[in-house]
PAZAPA-4460 file (N, C-alpha, C; in steps of 0.05 Angstrom, whole numbers, plus 32768, in hexadecimal, padded with zeros to 4 digits):
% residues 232
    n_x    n_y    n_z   ca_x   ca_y   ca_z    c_x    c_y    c_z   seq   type   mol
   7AB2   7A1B   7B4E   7ABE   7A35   7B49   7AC7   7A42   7B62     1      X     A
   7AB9   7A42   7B72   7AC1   7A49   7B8F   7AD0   7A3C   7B9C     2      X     A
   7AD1   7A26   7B99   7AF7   7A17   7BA2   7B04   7A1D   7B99     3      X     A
   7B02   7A1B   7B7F   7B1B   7A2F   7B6F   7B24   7A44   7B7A     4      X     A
   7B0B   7A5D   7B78   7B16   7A75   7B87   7B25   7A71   7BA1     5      X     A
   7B21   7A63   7BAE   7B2A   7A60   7BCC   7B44   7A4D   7BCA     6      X     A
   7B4A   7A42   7BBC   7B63   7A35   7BB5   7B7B   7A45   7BA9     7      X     A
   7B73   7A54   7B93   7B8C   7A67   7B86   7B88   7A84   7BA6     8      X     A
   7B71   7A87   7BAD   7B7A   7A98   7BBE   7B8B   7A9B   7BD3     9      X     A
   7B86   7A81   7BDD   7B9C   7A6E   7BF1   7BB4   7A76   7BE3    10      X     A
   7BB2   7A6B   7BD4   7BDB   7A67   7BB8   7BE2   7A85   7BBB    11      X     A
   7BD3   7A93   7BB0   7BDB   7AB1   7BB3   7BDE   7AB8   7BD3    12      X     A
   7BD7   7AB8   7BDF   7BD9   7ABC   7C06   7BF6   7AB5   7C01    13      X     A
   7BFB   7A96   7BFF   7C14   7A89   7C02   7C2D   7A9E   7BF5    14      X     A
   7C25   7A9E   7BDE   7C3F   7AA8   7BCF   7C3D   7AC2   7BDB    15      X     A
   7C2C   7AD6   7BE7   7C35   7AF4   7BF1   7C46   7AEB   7C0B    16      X     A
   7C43   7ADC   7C18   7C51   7AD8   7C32   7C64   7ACD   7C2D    17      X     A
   7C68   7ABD   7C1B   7C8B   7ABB   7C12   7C97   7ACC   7BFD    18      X     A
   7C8D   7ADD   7BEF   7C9B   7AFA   7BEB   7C9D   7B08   7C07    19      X     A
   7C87   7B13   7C13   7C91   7B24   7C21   7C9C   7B1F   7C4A    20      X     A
   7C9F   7AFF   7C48   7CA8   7B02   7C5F   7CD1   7B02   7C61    21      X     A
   7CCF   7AF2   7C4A   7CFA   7B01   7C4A   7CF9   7B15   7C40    22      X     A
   7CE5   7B2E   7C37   7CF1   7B42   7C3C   7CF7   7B50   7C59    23      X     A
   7CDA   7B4F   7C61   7CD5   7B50   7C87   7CEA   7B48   7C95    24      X     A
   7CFA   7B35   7C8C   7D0A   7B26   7CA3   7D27   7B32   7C96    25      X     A
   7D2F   7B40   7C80   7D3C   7B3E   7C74   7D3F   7B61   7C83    26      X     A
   7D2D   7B72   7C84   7D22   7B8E   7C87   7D26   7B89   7CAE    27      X     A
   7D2C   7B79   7CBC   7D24   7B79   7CD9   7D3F   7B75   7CDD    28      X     A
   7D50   7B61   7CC7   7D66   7B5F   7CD0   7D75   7B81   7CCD    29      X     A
   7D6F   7B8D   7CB5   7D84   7BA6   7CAF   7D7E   7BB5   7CC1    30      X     A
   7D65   7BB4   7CCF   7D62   7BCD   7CEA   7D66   7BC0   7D0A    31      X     A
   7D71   7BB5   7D07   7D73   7BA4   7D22   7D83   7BB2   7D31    32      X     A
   7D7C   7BB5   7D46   7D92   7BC6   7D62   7DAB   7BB4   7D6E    33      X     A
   7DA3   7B9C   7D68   7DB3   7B87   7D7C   7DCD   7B78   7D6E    34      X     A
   7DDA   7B8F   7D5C   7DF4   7B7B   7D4A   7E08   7B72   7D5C    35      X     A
   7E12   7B5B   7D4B   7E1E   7B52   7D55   7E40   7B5B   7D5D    36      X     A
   7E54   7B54   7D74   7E63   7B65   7D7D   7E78   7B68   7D5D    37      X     A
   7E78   7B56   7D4B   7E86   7B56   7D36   7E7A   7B6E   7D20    38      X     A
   7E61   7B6F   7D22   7E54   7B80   7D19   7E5E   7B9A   7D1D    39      X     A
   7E61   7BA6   7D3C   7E5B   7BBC   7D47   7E73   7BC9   7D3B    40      X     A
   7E73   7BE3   7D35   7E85   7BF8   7D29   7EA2   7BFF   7D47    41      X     A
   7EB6   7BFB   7D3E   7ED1   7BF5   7D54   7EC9   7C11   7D60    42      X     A
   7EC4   7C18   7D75   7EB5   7C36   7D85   7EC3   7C34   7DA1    43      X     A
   7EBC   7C1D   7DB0   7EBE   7C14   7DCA   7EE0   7C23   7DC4    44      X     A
   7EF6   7C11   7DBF   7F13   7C11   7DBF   7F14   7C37   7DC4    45      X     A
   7F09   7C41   7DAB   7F15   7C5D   7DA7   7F04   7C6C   7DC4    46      X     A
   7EF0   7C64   7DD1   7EE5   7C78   7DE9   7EF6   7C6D   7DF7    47      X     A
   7F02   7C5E   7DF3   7F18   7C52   7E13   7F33   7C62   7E0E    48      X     A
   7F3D   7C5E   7DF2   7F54   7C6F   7DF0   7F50   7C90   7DF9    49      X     A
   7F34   7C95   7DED   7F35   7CB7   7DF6   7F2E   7CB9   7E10    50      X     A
   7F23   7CA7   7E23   7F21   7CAE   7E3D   7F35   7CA6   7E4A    51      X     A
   7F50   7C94   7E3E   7F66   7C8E   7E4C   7F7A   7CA9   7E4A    52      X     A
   7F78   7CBB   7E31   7F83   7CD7   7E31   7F7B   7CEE   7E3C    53      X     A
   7F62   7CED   7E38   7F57   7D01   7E51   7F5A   7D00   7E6A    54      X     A
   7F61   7CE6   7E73   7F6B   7CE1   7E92   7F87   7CE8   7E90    55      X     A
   7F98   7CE5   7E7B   7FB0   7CE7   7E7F   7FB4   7D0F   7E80    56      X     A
   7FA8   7D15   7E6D   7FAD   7D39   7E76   7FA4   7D39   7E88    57      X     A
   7F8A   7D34   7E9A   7F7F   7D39   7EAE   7F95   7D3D   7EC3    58      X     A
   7FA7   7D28   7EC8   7FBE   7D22   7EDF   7FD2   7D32   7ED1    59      X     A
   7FDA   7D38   7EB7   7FE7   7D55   7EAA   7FE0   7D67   7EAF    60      X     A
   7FD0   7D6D   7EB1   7FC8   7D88   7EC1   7FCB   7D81   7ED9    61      X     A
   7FBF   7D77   7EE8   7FC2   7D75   7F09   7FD9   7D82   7F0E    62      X     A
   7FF1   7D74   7EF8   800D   7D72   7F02   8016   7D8D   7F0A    63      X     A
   8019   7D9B   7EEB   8015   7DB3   7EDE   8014   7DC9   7EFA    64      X     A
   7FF4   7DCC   7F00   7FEC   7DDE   7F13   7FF3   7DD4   7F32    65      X     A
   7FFE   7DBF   7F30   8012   7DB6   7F4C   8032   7DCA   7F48    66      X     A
   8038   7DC4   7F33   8058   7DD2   7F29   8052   7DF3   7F30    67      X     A
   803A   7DFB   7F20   8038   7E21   7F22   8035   7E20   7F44    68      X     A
   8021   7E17   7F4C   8021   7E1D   7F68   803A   7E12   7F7D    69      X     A
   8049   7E0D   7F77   805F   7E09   7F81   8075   7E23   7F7B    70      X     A
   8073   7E21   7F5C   8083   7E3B   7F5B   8077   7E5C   7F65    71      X     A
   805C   7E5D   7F69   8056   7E74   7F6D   805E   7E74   7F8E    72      X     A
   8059   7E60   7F9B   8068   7E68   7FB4   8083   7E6D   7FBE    73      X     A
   808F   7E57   7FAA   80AF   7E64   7FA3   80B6   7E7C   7FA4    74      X     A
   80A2   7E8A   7F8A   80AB   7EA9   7F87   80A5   7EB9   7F9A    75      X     A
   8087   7EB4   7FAB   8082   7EC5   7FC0   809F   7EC4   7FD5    76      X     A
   80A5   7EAE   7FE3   80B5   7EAB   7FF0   80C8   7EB8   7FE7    77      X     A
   80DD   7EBA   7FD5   80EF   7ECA   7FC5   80ED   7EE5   7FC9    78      X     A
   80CC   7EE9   7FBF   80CE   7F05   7FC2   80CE   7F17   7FE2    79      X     A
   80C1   7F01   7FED   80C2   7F0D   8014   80D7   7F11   801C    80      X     A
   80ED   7EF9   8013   810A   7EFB   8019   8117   7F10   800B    81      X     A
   8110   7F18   7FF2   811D   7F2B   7FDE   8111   7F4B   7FF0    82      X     A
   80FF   7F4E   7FFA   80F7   7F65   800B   8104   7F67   8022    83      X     A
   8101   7F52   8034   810D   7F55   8044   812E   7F57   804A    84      X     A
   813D   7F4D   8037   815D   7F5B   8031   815A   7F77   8030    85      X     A
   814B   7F86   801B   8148   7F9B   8011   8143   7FAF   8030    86      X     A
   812B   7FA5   803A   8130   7FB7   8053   8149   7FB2   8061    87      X     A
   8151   7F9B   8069   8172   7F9A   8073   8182   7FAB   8067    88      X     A
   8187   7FAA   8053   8192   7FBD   803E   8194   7FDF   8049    89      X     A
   8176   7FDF   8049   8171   7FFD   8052   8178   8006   806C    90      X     A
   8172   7FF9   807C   8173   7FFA   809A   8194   8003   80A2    91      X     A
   81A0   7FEB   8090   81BF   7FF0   8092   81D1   8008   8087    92      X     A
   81C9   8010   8076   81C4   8026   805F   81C1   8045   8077    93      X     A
   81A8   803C   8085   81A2   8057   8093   81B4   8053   80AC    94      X     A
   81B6   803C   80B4   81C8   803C   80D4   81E6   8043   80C0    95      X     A
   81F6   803D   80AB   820C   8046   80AC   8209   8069   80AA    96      X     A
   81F4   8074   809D   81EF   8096   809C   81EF   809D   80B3    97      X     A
   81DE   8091   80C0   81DC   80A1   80E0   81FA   80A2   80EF    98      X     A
   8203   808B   80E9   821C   8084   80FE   822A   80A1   8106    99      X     A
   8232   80A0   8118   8242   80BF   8112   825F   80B4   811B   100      X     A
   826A   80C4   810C   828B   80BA   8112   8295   80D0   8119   101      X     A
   82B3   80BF   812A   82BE   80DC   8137   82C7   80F0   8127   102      X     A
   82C0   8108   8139   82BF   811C   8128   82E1   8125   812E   103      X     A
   82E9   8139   8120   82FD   8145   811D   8302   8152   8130   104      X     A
   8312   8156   8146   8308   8168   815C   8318   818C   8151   105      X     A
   8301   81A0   8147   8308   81B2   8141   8301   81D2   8150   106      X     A
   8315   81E7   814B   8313   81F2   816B   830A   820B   815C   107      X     A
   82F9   8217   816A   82DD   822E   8165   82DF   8233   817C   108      X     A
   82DE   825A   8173   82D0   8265   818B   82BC   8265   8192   109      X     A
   82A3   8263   8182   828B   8263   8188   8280   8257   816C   110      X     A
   825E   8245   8172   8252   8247   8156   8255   824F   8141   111      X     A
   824C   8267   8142   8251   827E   812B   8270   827D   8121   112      X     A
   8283   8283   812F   829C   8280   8116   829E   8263   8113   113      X     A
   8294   824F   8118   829A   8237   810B   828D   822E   80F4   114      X     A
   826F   823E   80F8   8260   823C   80DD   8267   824A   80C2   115      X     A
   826F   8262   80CB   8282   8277   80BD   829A   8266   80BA   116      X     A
   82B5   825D   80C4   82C7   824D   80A9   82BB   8231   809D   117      X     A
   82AC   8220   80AE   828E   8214   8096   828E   8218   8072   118      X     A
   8285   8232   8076   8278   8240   806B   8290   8246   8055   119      X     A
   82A0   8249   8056   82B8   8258   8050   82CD   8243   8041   120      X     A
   82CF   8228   8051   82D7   8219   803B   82C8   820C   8024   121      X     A
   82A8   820F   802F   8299   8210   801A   829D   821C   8006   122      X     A
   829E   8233   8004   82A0   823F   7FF2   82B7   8240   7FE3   123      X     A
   82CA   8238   7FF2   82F0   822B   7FE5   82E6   821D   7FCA   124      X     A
   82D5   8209   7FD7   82D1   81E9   7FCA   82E0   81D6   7FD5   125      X     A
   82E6   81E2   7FE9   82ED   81C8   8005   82E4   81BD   8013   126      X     A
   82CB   81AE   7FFD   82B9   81A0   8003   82BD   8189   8021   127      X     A
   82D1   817B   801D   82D6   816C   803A   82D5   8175   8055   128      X     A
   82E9   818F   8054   82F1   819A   8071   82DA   81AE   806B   129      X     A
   82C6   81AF   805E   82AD   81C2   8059   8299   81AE   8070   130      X     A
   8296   819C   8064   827E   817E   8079   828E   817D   809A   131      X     A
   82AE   8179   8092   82AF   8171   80AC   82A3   8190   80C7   132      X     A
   82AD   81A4   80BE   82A1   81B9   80CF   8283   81BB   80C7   133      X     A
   8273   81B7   80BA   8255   81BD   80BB   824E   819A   80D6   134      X     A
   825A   818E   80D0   8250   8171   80DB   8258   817C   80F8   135      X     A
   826D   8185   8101   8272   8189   811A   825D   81A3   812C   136      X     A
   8255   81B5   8116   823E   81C7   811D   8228   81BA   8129   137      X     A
   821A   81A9   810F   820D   8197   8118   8210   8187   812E   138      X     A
   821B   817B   8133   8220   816B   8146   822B   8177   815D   139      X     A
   8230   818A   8163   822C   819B   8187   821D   81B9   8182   140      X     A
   820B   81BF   8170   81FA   81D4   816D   81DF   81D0   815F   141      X     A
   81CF   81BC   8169   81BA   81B1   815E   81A9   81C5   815D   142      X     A
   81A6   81D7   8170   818E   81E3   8176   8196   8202   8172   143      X     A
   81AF   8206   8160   81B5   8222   8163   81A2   822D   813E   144      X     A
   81A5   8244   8143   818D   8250   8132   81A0   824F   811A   145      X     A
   81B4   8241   8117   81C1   823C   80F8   81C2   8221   80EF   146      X     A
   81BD   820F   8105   81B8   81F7   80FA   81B3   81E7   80E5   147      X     A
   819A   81F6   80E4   818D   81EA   80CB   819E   81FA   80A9   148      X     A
   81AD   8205   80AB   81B8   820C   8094   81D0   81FC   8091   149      X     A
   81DD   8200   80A9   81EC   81E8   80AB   81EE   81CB   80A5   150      X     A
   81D4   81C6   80A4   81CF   81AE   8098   81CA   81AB   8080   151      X     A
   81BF   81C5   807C   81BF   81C1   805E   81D6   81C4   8046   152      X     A
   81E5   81D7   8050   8201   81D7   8048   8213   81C1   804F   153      X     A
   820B   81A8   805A   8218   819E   8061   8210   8189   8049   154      X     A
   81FD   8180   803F   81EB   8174   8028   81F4   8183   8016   155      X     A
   81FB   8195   8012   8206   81A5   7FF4   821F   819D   7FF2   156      X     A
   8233   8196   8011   8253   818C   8009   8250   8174   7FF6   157      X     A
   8233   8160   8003   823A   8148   7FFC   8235   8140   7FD8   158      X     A
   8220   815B   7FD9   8218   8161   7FBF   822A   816A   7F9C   159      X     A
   823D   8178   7FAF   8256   8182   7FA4   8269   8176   7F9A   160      X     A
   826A   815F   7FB0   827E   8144   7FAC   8276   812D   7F9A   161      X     A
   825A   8134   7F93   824B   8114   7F84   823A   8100   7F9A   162      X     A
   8241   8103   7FAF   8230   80F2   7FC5   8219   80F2   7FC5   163      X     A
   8215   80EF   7FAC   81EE   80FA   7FAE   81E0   80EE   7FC7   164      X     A
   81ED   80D4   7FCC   81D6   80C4   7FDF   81D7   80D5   7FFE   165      X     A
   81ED   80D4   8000   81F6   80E6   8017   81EE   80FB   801D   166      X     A
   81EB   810E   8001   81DB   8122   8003   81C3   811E   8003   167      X     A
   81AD   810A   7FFE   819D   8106   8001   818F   8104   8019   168      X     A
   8199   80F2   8029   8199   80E7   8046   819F   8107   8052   169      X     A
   81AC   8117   8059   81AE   813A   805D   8193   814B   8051   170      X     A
   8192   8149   8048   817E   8158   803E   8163   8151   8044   171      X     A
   8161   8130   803F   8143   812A   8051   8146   812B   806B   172      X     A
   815C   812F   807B   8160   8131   809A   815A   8154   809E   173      X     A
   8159   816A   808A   815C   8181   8091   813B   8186   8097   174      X     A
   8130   8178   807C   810D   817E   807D   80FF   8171   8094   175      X     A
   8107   815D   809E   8105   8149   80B5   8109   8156   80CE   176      X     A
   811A   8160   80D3   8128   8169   80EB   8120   8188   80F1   177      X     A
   811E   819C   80DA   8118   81BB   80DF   8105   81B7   80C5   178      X     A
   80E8   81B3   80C1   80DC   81B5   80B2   80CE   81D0   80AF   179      X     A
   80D8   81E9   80BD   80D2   81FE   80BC   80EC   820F   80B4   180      X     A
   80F9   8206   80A1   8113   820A   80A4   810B   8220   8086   181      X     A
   8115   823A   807E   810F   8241   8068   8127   8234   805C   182      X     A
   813D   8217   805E   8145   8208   8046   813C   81F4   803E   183      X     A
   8127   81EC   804A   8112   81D5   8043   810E   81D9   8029   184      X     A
   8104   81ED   8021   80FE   81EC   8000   811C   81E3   7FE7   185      X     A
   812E   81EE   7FF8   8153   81EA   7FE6   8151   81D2   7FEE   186      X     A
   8151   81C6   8000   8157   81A9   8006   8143   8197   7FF3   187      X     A
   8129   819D   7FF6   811A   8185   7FE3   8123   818E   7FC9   188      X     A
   812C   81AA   7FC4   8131   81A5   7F9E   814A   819C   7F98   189      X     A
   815E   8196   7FB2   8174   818C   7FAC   8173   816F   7FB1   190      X     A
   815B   816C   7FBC   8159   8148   7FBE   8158   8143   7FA6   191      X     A
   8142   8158   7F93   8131   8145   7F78   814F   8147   7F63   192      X     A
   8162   815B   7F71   8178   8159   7F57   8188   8143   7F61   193      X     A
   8185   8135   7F75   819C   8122   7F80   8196   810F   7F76   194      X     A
   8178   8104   7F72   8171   80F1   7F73   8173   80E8   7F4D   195      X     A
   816F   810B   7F3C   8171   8108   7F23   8192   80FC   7F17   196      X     A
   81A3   8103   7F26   81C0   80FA   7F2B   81C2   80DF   7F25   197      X     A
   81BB   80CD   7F38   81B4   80B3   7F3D   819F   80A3   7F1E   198      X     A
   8192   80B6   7F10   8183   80B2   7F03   816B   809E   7F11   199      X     A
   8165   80AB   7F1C   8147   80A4   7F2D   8130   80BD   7F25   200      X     A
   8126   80BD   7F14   8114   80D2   7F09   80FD   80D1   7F15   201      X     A
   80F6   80B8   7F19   80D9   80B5   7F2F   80D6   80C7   7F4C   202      X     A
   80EF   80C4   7F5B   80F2   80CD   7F70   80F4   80ED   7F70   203      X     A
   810B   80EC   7F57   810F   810B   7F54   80F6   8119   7F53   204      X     A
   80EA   810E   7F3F   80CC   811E   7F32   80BB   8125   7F4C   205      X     A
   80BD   8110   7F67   80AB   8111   7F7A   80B6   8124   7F88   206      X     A
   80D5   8129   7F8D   80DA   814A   7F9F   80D8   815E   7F8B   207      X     A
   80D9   8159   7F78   80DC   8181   7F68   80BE   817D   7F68   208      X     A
   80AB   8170   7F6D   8089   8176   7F66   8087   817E   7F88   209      X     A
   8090   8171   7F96   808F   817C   7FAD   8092   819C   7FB5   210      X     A
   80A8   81A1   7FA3   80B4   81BF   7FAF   8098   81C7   7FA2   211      X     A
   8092   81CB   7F8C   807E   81D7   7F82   8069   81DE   7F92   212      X     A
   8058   81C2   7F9D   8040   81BD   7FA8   8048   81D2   7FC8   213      X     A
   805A   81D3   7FD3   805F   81DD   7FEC   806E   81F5   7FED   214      X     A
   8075   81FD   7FDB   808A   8218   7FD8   8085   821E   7FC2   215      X     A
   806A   8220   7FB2   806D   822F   7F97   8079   8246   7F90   216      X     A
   8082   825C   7FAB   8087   827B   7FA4   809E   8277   7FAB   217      X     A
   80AF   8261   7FAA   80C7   8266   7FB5   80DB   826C   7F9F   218      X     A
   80EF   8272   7FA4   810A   826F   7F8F   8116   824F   7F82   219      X     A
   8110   8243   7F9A   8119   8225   7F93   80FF   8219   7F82   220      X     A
   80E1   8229   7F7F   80CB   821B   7F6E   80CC   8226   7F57   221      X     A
   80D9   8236   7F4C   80E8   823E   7F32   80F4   8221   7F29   222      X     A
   810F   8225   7F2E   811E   8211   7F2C   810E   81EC   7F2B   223      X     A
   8105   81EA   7F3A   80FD   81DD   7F38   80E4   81CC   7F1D   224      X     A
   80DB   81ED   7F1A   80C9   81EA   7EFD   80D7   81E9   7EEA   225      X     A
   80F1   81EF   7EEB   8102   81F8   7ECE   8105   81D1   7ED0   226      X     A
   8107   81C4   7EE0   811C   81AE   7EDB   8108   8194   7ED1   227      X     A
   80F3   819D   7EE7   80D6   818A   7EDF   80D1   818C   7EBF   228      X     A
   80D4   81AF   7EB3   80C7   81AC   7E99   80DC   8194   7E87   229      X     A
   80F6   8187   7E93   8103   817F   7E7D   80FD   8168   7E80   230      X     A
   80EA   815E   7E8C   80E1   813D   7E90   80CA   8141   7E7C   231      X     A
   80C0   8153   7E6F   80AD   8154   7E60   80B8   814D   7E40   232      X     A
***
């Protein structure tokens, strides 16, 4: 009886180890790390294609921010050159104002009656032969105690005529030159109207705020408020 037992026990041993070793081997194969390259899911190809595109924007860009920085120095350059005309511009601008040309040779007894018919074709509206006698005042009576009106009437011919710029250039020469002048205040409110002419409202705005800030009690800081309120 006891061989027996030990004989079918044996048989039974046998038959569990051939049920359960192809499952084991069957179970070792489905978890296995090491498949074969036919096996392996196509992965490799596509990390090579996406790291062959990522290198290619990479040098796309490079390119890119090679091109802007090329052009931003372009534009700098442009613009240094675009300034520096601009002062040429100006420079030339102020050397043709200054220039003085020959004057008219006209015959006066003294200052005074020359300022006096000045004055007089001014008031014609003979605006021309009005400049040419205020310019000749100016120009051999710098320092006489009418000067400075003279100049300023001389900025009102050019004013009269449409020369705004002209009158401009006069009138910043009057505040410049006799800044104790009581027409300093007429002169800057006739800058801010010269400059409104031109349609330059920026500039304008900055002399009629001027007359204000520096001549509020004047007659010309009236005026001046009436014209400011219409920028409002």
């Amino acid at each position: 009886m006891a061989l027996k037992k030990k004989i079918l026990f044996k048989k039974l041993i046998s038959k569990t180890i051939l049920v359960i070793l192809p499952l084991f081997l069957v179970s070792c194969g489905a978890f296995s790390f090491s498949k074969s390259p036919a096996e392996q899911p196509e992965i490799n190809p596509m990390i090579q294609n996406l790291e062959s595109e990522v290198s290619q924007l990479k040098k796309s860009l490079e390119k890119l921010n090679a091109q802007v920085a090329h052009k931003n120095q372009t534009i700098q350059s442009l613009q240094k050159k675009s300034l520096l005309f601009e002062n040429k511009i100006a420079n030339l601008e102020n050397k043709k104002r200054t220039s003085k040309k020959p004057l008219q040779k006209i015959k006066y007894k003294d200052p005074e009656s020359l300022y006096k018919k000045a004055r007089h074709l001014l008031l014609e509206g003979n605006y021309t032969d009005a400049a040419k006698h205020f310019s000749a005042f100016i120009n051999y009576h710098q320092n006489h105690n009418l000067a400075d009106n003279a100049v300023y009437w001389l900025g009102e011919c050019y004013y009269s005529q449409g020369n705004f710029q002209q009158a401009i250039f006069v009138f910043k020469n009057l505040v410049k030159k006799y800044p104790k002048s009581e027409k300093v205040p007429d002169a800057l409110l006739k800058t801010g109207y010269s400059y409104l002419s031109l349609d330059d409202s920026n500039r304008a705005h900055h002399y009629l705020k001027q007359v204000l800030k520096r001549y509020p009690f004047s007659p010309a800081s009236e005026k001046a408020q009436i014209k400011l309120g219409e920028f409002d």
